[in-house]
N, CA, C and O atoms as CSV, one atom per row, in Angstrom:
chain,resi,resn,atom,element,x,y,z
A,1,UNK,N,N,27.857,-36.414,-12.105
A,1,UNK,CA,C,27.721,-34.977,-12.185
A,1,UNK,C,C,29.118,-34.373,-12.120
A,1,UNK,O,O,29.919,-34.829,-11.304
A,2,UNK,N,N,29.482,-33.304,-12.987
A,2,UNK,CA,C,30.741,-32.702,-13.116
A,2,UNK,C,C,30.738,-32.078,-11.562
A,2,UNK,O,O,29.788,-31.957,-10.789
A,3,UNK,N,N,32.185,-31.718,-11.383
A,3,UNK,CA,C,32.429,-30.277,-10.501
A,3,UNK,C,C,31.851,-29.122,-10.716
A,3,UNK,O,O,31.241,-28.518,-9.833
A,4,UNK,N,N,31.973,-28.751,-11.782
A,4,UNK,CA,C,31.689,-27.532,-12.127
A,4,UNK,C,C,29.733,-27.407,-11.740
A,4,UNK,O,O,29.156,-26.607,-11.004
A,5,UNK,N,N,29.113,-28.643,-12.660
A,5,UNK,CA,C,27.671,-28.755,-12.194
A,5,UNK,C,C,27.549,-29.064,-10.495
A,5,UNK,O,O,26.398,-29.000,-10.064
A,6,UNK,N,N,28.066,-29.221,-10.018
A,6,UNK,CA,C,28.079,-29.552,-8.373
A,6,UNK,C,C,28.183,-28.417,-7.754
A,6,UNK,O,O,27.335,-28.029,-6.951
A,7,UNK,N,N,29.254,-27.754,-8.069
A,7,UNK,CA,C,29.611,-25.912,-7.414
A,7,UNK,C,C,28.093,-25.094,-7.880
A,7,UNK,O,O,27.381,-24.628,-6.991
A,8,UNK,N,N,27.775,-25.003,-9.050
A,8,UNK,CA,C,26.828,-24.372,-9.593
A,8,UNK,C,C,25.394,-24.573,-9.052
A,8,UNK,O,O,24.493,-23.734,-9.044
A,9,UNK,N,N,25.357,-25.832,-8.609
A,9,UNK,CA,C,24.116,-25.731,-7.761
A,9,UNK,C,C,24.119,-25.575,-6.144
A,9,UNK,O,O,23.164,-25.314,-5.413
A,10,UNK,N,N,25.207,-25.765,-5.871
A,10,UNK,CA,C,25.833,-25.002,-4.535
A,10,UNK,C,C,25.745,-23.412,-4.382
A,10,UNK,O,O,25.273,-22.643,-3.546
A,11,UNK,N,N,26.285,-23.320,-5.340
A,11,UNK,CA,C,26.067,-21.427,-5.302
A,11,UNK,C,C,25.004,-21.445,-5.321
A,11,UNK,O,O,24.595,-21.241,-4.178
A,12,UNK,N,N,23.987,-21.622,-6.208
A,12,UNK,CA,C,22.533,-21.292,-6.310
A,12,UNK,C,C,22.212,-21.499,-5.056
A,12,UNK,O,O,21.993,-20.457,-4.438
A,13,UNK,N,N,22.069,-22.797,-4.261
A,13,UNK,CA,C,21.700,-22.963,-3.096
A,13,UNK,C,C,21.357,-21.759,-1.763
A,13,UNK,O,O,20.411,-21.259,-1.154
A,14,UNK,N,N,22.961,-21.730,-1.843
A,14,UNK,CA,C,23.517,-20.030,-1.207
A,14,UNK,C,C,22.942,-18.925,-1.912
A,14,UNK,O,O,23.277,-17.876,-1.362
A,15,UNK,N,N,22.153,-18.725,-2.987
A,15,UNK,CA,C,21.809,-17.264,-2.746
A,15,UNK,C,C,20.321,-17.234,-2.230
A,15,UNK,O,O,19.711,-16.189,-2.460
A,16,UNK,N,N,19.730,-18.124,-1.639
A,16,UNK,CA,C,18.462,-17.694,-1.998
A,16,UNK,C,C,18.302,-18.905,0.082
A,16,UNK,O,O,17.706,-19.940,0.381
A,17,UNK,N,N,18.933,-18.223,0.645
A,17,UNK,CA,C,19.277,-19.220,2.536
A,17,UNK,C,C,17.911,-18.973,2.929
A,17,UNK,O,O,17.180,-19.951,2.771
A,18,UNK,N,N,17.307,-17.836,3.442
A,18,UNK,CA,C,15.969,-17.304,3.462
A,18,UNK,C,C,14.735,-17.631,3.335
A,18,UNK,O,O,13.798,-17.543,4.128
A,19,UNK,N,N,14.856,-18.346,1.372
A,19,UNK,CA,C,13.764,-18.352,1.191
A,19,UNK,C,C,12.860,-19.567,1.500
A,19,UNK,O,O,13.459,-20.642,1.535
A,20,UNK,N,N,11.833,-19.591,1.679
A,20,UNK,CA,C,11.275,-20.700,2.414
A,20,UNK,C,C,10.539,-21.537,1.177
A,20,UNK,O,O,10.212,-22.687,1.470
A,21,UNK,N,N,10.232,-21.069,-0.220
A,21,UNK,CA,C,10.214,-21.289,-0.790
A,21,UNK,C,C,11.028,-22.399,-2.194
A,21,UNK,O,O,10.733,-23.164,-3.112
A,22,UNK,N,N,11.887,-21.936,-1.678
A,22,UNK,CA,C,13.186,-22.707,-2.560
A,22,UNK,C,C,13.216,-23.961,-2.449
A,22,UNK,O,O,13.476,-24.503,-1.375
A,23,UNK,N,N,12.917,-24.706,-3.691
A,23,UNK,CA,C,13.057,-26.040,-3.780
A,23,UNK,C,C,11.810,-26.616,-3.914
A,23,UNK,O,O,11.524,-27.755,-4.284
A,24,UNK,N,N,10.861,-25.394,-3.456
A,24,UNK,CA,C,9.080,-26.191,-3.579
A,24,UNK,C,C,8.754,-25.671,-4.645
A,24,UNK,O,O,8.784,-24.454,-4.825
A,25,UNK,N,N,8.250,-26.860,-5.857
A,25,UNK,CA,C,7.851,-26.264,-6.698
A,25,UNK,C,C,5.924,-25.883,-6.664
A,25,UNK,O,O,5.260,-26.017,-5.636
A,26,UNK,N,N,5.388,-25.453,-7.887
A,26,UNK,CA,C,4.533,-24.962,-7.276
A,26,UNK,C,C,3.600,-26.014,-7.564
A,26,UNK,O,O,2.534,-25.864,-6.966
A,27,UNK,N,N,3.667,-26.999,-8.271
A,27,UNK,CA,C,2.474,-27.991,-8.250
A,27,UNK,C,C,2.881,-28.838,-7.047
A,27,UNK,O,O,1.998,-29.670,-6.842
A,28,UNK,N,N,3.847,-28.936,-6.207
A,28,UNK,CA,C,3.721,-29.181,-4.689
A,28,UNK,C,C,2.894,-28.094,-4.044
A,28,UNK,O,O,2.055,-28.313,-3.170
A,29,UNK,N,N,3.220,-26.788,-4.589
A,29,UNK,CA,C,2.393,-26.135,-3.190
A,29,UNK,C,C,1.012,-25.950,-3.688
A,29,UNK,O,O,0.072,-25.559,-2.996
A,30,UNK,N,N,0.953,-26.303,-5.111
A,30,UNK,CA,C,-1.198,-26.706,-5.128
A,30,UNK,C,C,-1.782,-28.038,-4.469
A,30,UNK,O,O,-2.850,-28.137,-3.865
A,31,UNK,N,N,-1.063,-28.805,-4.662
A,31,UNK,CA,C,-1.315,-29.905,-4.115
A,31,UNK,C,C,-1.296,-29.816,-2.423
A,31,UNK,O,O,-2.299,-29.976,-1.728
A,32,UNK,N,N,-0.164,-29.574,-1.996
A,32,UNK,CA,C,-0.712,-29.530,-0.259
A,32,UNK,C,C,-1.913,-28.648,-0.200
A,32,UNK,O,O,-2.891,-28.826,0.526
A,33,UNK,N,N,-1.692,-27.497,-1.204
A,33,UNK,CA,C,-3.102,-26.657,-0.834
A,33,UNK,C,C,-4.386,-27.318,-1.210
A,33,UNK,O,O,-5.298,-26.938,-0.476
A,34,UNK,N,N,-4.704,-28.060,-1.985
A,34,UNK,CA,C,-5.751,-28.973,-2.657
A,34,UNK,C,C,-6.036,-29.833,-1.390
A,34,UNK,O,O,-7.199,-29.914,-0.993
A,35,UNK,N,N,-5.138,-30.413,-0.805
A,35,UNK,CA,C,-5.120,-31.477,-0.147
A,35,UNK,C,C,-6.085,-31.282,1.274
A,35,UNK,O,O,-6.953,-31.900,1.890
A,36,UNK,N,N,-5.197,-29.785,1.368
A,36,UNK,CA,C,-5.847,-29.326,3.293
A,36,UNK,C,C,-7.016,-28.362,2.676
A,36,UNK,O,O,-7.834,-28.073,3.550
A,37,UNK,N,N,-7.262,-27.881,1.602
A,37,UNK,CA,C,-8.718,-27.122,1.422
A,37,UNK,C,C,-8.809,-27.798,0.199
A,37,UNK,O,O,-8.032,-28.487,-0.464
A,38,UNK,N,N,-10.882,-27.114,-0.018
A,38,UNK,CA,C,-11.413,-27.823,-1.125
A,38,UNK,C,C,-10.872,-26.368,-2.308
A,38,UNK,O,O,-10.286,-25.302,-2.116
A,39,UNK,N,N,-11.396,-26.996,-3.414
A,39,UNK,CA,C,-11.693,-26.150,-4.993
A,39,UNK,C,C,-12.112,-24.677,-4.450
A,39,UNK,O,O,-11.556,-23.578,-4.471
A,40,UNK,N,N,-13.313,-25.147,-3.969
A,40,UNK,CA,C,-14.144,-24.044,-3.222
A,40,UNK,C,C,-13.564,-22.983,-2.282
A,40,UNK,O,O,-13.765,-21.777,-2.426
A,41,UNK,N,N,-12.737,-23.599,-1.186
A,41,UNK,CA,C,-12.670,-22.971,0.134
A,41,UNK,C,C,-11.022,-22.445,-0.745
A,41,UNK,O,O,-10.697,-21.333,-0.329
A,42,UNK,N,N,-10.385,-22.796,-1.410
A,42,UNK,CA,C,-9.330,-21.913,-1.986
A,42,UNK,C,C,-9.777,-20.667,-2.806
A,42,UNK,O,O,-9.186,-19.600,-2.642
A,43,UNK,N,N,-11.268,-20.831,-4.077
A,43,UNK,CA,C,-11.187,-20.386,-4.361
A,43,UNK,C,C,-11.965,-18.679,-3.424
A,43,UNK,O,O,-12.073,-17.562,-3.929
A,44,UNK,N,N,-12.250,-18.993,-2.403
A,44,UNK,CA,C,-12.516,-18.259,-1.115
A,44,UNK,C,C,-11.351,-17.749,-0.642
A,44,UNK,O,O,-11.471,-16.656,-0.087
A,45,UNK,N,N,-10.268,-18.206,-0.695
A,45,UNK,CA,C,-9.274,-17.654,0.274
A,45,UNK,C,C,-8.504,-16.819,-0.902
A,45,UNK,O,O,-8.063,-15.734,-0.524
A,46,UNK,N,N,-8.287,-17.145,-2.206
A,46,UNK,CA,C,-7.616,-16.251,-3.319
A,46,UNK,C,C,-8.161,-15.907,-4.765
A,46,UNK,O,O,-7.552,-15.550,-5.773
A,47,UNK,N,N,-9.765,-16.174,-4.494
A,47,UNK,CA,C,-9.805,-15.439,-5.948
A,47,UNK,C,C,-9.567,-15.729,-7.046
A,47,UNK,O,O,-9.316,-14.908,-7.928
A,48,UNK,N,N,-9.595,-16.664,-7.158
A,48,UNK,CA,C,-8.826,-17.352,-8.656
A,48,UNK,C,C,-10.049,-17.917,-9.600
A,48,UNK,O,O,-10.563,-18.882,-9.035
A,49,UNK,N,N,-10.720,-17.600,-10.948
A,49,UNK,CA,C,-11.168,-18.531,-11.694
A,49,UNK,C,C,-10.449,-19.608,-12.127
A,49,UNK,O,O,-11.103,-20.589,-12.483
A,50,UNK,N,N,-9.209,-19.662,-12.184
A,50,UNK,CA,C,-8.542,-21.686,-12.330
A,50,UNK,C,C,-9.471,-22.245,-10.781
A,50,UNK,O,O,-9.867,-23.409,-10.704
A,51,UNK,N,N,-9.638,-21.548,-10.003
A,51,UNK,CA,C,-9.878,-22.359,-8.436
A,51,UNK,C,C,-11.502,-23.122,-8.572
A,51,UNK,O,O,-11.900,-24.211,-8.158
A,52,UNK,N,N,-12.192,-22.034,-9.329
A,52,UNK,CA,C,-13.620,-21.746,-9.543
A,52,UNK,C,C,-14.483,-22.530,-10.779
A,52,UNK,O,O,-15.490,-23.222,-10.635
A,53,UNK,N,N,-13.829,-22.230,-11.935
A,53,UNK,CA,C,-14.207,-22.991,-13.044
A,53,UNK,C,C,-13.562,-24.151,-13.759
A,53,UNK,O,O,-12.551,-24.114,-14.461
A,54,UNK,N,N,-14.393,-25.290,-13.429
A,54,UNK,CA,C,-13.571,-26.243,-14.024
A,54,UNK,C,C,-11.858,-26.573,-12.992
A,54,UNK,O,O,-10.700,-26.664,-13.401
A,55,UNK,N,N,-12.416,-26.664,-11.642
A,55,UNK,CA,C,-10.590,-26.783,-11.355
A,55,UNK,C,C,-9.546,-27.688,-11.652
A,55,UNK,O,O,-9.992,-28.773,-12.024
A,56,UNK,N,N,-8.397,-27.630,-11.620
A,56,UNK,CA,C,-7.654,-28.826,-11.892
A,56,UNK,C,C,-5.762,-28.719,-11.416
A,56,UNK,O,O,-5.152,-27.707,-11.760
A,57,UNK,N,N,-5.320,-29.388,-10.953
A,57,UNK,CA,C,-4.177,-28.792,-10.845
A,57,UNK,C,C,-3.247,-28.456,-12.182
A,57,UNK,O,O,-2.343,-27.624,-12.106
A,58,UNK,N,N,-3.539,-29.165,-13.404
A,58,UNK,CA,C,-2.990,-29.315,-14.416
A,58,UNK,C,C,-3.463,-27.407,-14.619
A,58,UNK,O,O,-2.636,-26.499,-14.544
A,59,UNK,N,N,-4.674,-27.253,-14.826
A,59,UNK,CA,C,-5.056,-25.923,-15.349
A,59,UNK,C,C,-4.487,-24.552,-14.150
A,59,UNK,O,O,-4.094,-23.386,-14.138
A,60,UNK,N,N,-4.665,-25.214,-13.640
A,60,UNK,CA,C,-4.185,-24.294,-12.094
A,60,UNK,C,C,-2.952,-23.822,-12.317
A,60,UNK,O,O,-2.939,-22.593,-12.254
A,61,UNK,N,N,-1.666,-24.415,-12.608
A,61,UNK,CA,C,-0.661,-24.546,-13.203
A,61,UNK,C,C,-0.570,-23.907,-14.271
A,61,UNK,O,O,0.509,-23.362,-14.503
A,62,UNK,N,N,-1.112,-23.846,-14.749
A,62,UNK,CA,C,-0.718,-23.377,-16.451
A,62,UNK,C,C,-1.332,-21.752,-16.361
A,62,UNK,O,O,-0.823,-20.860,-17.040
A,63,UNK,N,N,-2.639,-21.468,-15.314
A,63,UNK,CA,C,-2.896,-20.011,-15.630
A,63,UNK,C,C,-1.820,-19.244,-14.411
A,63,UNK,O,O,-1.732,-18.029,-14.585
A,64,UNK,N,N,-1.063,-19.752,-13.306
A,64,UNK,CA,C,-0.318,-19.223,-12.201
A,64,UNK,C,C,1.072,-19.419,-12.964
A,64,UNK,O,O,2.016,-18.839,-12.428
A,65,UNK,N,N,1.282,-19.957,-13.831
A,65,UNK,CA,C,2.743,-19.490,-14.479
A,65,UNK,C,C,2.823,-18.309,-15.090
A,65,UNK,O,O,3.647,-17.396,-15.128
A,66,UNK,N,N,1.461,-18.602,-15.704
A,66,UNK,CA,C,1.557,-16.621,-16.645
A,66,UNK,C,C,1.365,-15.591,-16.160
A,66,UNK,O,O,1.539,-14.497,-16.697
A,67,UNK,N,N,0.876,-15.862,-14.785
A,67,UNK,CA,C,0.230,-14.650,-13.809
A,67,UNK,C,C,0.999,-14.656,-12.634
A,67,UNK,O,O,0.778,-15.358,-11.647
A,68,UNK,N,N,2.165,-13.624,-12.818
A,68,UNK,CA,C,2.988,-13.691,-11.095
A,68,UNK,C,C,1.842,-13.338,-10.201
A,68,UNK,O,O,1.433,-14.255,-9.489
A,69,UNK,N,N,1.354,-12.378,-10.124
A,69,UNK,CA,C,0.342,-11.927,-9.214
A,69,UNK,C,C,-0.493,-12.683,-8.836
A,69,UNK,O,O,-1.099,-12.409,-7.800
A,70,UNK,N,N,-0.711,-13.564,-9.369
A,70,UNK,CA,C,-1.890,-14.799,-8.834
A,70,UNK,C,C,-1.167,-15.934,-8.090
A,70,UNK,O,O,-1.503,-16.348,-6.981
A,71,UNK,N,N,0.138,-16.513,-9.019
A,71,UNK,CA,C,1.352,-16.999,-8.112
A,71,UNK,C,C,1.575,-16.512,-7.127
A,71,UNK,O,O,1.521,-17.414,-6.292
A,72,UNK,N,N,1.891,-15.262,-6.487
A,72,UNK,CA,C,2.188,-14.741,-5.411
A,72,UNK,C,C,1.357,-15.228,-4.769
A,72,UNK,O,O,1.618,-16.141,-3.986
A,73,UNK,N,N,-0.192,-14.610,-4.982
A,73,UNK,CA,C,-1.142,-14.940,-3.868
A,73,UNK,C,C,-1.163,-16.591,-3.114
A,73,UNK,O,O,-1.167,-16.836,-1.908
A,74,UNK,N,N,-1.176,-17.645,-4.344
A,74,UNK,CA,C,-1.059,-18.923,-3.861
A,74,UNK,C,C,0.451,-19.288,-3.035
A,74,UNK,O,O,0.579,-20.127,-2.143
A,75,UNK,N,N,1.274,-18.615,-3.470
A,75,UNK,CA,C,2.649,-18.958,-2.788
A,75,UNK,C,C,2.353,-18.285,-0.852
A,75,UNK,O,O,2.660,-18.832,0.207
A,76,UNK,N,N,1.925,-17.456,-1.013
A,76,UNK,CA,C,1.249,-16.642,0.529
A,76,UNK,C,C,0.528,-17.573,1.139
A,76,UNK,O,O,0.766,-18.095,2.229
A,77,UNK,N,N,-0.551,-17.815,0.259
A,77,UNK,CA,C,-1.181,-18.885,0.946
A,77,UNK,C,C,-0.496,-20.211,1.696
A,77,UNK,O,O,-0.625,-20.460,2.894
A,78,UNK,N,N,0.127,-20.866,0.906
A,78,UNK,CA,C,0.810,-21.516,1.131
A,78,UNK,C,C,1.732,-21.986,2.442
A,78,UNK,O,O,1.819,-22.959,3.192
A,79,UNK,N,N,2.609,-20.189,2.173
A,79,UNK,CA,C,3.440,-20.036,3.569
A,79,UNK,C,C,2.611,-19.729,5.004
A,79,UNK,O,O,2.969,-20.160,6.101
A,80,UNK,N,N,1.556,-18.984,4.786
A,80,UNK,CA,C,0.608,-18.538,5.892
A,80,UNK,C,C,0.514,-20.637,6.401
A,80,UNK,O,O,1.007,-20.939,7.488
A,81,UNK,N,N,-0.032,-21.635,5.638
A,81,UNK,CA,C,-0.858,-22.560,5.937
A,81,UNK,C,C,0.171,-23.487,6.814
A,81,UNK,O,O,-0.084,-24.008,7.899
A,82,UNK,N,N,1.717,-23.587,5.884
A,82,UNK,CA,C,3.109,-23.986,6.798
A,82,UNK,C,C,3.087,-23.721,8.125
A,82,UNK,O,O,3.083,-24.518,9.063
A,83,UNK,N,N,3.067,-21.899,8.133
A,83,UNK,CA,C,3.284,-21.289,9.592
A,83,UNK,C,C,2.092,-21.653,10.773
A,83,UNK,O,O,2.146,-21.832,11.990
A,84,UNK,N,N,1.319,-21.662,10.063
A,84,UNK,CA,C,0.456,-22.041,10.882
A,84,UNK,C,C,-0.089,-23.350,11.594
A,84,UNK,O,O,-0.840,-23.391,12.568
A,85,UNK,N,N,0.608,-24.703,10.693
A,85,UNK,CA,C,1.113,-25.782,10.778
A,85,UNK,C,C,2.552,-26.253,11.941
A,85,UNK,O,O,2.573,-27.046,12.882
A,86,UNK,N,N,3.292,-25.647,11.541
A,86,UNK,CA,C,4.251,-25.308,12.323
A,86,UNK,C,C,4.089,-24.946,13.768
A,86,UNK,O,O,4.696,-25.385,14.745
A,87,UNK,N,N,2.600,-23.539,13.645
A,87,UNK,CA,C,2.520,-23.094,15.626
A,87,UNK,C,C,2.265,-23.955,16.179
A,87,UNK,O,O,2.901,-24.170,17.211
A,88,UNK,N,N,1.018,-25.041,15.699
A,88,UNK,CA,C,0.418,-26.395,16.180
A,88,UNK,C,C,0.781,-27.597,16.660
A,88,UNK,O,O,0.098,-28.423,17.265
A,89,UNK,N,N,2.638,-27.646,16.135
A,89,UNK,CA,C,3.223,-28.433,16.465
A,89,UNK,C,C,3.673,-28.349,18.136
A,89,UNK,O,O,3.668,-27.254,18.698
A,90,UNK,N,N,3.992,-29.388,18.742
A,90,UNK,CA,C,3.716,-29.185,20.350
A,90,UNK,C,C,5.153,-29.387,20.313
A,90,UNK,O,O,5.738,-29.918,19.369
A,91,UNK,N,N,5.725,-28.930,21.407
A,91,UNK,CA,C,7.307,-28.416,21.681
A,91,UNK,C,C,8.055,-29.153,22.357
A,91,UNK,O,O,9.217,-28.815,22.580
């Protein structure tokens, strides 16, 4: 890998310290979500016909790329299921 490609993903790194998101893509965060709920009990928690008809992560994927707003909701989900993962952990 060049310097220049090395700095460049360094910077990127640095703008985004915050986000808790960064670096997870989102067929990781269907999959943990698949994993700890069913088809069903997601499509309960967000509403989604990808969740409802016919689910799949492949299709799941393909209608939450075109739809920020539906992305959002699963990315929420997501972080809510972390945090809440996280309180459970014993200290």
């Amino acid at each position: 890998m060049s310097e220049k490609t090395t700095a460049g993903k360094d910077k990127e790194a640095n703008k985004q310290p915050n986000n808790l998101l960064h670096g997870v893509t989102l067929e990781k965060i269907l999959t943990v979500l698949r994993e700890h709920y069913s088809w069903k009990d997601l499509n309960r928690k967000v509403e989604l016909n990808c969740f409802f008809s016919h689910p799949s992560i492949k299709s799941s994927l393909i209608f939450l790329r075109k739809h920020e707003w539906a992305r959002k909701k699963v990315e929420n989900l997501y972080l809510e299921l972390m945090a809440a993962q996280n309180d459970q952990l014993p200290e």
